[in-house]
matplotlib code that plots the C-alpha trace (Angstrom):
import matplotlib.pyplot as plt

x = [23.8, 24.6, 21.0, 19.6, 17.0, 13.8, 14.9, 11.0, 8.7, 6.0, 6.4, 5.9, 4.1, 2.7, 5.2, 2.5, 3.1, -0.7, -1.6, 1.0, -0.5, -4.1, -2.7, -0.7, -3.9, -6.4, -4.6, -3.9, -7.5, -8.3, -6.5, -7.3, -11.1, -10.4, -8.4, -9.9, -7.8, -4.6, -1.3, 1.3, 5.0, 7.0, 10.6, 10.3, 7.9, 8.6, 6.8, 6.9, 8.5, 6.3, 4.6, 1.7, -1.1, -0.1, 1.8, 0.5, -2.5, -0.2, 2.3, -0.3, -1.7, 1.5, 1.8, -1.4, -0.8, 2.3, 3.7, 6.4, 8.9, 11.7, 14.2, 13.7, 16.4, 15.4, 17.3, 16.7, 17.6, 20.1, 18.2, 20.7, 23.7, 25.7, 27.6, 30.9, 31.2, 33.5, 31.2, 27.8, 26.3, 25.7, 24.9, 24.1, 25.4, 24.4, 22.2, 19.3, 16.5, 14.3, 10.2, 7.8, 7.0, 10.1, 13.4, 13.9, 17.0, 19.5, 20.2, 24.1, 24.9, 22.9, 24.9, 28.3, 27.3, 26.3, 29.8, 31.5, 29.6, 29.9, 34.1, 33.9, 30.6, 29.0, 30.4, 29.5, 28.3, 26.0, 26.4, 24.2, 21.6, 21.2, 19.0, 17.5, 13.6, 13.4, 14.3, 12.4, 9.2, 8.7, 9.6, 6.2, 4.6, 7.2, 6.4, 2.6, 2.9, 5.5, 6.9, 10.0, 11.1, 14.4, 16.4, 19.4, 19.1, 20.6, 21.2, 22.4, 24.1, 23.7, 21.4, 24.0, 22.8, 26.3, 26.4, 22.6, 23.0, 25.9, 24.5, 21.1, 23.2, 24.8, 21.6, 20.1, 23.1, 22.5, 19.0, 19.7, 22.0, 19.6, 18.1, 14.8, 12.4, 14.1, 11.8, 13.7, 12.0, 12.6, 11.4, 11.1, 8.6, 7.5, 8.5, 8.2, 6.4, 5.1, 1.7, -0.2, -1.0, 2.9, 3.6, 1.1, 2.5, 6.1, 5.3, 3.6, 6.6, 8.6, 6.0, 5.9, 9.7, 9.1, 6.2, 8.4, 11.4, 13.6, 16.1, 18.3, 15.0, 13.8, 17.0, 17.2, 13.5, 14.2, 17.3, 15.8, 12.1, 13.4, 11.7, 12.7, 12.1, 13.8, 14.5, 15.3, 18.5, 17.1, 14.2, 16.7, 19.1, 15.6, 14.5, 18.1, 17.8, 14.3, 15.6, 18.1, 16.0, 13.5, 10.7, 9.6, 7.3, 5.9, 2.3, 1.2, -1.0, -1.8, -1.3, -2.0, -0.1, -0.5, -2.6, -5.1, -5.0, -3.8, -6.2, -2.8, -2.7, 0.3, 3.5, 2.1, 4.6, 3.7, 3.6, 3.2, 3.0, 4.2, 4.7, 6.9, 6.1]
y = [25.1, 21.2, 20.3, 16.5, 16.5, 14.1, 10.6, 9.3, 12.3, 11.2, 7.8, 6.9, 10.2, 13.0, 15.9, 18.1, 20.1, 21.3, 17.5, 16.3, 18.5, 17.9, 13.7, 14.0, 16.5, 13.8, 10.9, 13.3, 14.4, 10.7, 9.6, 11.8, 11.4, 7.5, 8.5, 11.8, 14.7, 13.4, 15.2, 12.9, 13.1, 10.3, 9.2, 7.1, 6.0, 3.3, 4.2, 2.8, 4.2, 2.8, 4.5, 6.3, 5.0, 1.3, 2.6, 6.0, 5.5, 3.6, 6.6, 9.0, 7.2, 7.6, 11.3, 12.1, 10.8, 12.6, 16.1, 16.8, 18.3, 20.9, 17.9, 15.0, 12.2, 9.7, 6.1, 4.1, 1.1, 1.3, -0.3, 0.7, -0.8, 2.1, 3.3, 5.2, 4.7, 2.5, 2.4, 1.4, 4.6, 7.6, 10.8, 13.8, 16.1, 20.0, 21.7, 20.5, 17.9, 19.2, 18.2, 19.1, 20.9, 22.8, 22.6, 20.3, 21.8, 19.3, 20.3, 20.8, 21.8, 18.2, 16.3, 17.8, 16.6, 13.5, 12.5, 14.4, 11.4, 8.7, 8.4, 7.3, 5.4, 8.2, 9.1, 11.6, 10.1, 11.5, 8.9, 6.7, 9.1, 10.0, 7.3, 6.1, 6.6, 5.4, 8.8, 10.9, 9.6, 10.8, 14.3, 15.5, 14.0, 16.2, 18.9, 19.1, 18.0, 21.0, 23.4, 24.3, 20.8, 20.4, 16.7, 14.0, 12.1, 8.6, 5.4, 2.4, -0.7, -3.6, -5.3, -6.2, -5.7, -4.4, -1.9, -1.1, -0.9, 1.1, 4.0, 3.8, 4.6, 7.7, 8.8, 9.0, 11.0, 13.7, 13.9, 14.7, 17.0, 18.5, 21.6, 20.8, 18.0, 15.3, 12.2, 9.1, 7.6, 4.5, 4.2, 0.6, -2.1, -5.0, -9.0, -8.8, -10.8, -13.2, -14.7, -12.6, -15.4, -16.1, -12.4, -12.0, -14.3, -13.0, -9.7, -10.5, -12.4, -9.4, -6.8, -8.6, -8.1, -4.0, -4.4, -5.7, -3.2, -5.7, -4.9, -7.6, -9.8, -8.3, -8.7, -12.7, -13.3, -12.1, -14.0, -17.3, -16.7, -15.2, -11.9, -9.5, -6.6, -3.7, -1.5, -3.8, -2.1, 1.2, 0.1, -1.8, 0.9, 3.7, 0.6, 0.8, 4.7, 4.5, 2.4, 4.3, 7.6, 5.4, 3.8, 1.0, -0.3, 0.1, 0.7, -0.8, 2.2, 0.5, -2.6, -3.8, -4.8, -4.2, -6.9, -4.6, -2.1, -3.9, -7.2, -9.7, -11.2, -13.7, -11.3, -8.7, -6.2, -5.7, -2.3, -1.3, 2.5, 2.2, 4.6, 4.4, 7.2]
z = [-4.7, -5.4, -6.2, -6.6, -9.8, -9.4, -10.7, -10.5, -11.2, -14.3, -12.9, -8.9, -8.8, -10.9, -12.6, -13.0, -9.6, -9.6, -10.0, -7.6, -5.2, -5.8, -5.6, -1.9, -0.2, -1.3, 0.0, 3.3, 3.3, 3.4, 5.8, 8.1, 7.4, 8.5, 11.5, 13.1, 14.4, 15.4, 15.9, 17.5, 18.3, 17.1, 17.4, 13.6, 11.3, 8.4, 5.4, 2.0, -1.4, -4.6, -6.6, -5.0, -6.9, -4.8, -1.4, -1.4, 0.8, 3.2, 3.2, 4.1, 7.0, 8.3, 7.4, 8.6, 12.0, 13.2, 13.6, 11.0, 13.0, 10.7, 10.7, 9.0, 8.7, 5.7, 5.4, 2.8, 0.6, -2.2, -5.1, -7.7, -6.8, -7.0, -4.0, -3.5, 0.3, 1.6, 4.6, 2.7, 4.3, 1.8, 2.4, 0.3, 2.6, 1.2, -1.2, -1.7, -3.7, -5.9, -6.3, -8.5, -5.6, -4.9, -3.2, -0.3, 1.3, 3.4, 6.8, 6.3, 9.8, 10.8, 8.0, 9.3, 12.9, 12.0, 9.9, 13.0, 15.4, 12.7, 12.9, 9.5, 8.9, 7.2, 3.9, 1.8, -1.9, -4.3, -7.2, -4.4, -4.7, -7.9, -9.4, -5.8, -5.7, -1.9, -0.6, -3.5, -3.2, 0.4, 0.0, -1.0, 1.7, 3.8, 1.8, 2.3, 5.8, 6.6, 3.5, 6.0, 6.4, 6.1, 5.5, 5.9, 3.3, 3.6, 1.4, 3.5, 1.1, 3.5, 6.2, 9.4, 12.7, 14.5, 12.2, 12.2, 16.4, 15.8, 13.6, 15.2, 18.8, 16.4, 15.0, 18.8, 20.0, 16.9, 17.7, 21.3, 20.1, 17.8, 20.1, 18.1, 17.2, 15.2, 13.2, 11.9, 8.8, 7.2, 3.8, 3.4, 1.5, 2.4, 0.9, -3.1, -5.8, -4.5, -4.2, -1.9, 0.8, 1.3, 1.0, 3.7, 6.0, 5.1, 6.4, 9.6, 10.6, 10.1, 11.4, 14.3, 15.1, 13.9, 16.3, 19.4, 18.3, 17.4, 14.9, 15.2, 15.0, 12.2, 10.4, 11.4, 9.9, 6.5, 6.4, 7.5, 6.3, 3.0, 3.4, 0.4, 2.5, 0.6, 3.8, 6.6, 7.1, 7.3, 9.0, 11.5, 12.4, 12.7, 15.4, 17.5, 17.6, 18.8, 21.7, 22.1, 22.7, 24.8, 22.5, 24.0, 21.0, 17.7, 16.2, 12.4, 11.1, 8.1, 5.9, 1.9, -1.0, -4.6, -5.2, -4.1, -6.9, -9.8, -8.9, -9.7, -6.3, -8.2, -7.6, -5.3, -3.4, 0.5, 2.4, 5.9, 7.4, 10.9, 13.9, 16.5, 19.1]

ax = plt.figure().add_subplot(projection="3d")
ax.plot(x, y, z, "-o")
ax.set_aspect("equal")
plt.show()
């Protein structure tokens, strides 16, 4: 089985699986202590990627709100640089990532539909995945939240709205499709280093557009306002398919930056958990 190995384990999150564990059922426990008994359906969430000691709490308020359904269709940013597909969309399309926690297997059957509906925007590309940590440091969220969960895993390599539309309108046809639950996660930040009161600003302008569901919004204000939000294509195209399926808005579950751990309020990195139900 063509297996991904952790690229991040020892340093976004634990390696210790036991202490892993312990790390993502606290910050679950916690969020749901703050939130009550809640067990919502949702079409996509956006959810941060850093490491969990900053974005973690963030991540679980998200987690702790929804219903993880058995398929799970992650996009996210290509921070490396290294892509394969002519198309900028990389899939890992069999097998399987691996946790401290286990195996996360890839839906295969879902993959093969989805490059069936893509006509060519979906390639398959594993060198994209490799050292990407935007994908990885979701999966034991997943894991705790459901241990049957099964996965698309996605890199996207640009930020154009046609194309964003265009895959959204693909991803809502394979959920149809599906014969089963489907969520759409974006794993996304917010602006980066900055000082907190412009990255503040920065990221209400684009929550606001994420708010409204407007991808090709959202995409305009970080081009004009300079917005270094990591996953605005990911989090653009999760916005189209939403539309598509019928969402008609978007809910901020919670809000902080990095400043607020590490006390350096100078270059602080924003993050926002967000549900779209």
């Amino acid at each position: 089985m063509n297996v991904r190995p952790p690229a991040v384990s020892g340093r976004f999150y634990p390696s210790d699986p036991a202490e892993l564990r312990a790390t993502v059922a606290t910050l679950l426990a916690d969020a749901r202590r703050a939130v009550g008994p809640t067990d919502r359906q949702a079409i996509g969430v956006i959810v941060p990627h850093a490491g969990y000691v900053y974005s973690g709490p963030t991540a679980a308020a998200v987690f702790a709100r929804v219903t993880i359904p058995g398929l799970v269709i992650i996009l996210a940013p290509n921070h490396t640089g290294i892509s394969e597909a002519k198309s900028g969309v990389s899939l890992w399309e069999v097998g399987a990532f691996h946790t401290p926690l286990g195996d996360v297997p890839v839906d295969a059957d879902a993959a093969r539909a989805l490059r069936e509906l893509s006509n060519g925007l979906v390639d398959v590309d594993h060198d994209a995945h490799r050292a990407e940590h935007a994908v990885e440091v979701e999966l034991p969220f997943l894991q705790m939240s459901r241990s049957d969960v099964r996965i698309v895993p996605l890199v996207i390599s640009w930020d154009a709205w046609e194309p964003a539309r265009l895959l959204g309108e693909i991803l809502a046809r394979l959920a149809r499709a599906a014969g089963e639950a489907v969520l759409l996660l974006a794993s996304s930040d917010l602006n980066h280093y900055e000082p907190a009161a412009v990255s503040e600003r920065k990221d209400e302008v684009a929550l606001a557009a994420i708010r409204a569901l407007d991808g090709a919004e959202l995409l305009a204000r970080c081009k004009r306002e300079r917005i270094s939000m990591c996953g605005r294509g990911p989090a653009a195209i999760v916005i189209a398919a939403a539309r598509a399926l019928g969402a008609k808005h978007a809910e901020v579950v919670d809000y902080r930056h990095s400043g607020w751990v590490s006390g350096d309020n100078a270059r602080v990195v924003g993050y926002a958990g967000v549900l779209i139900p």
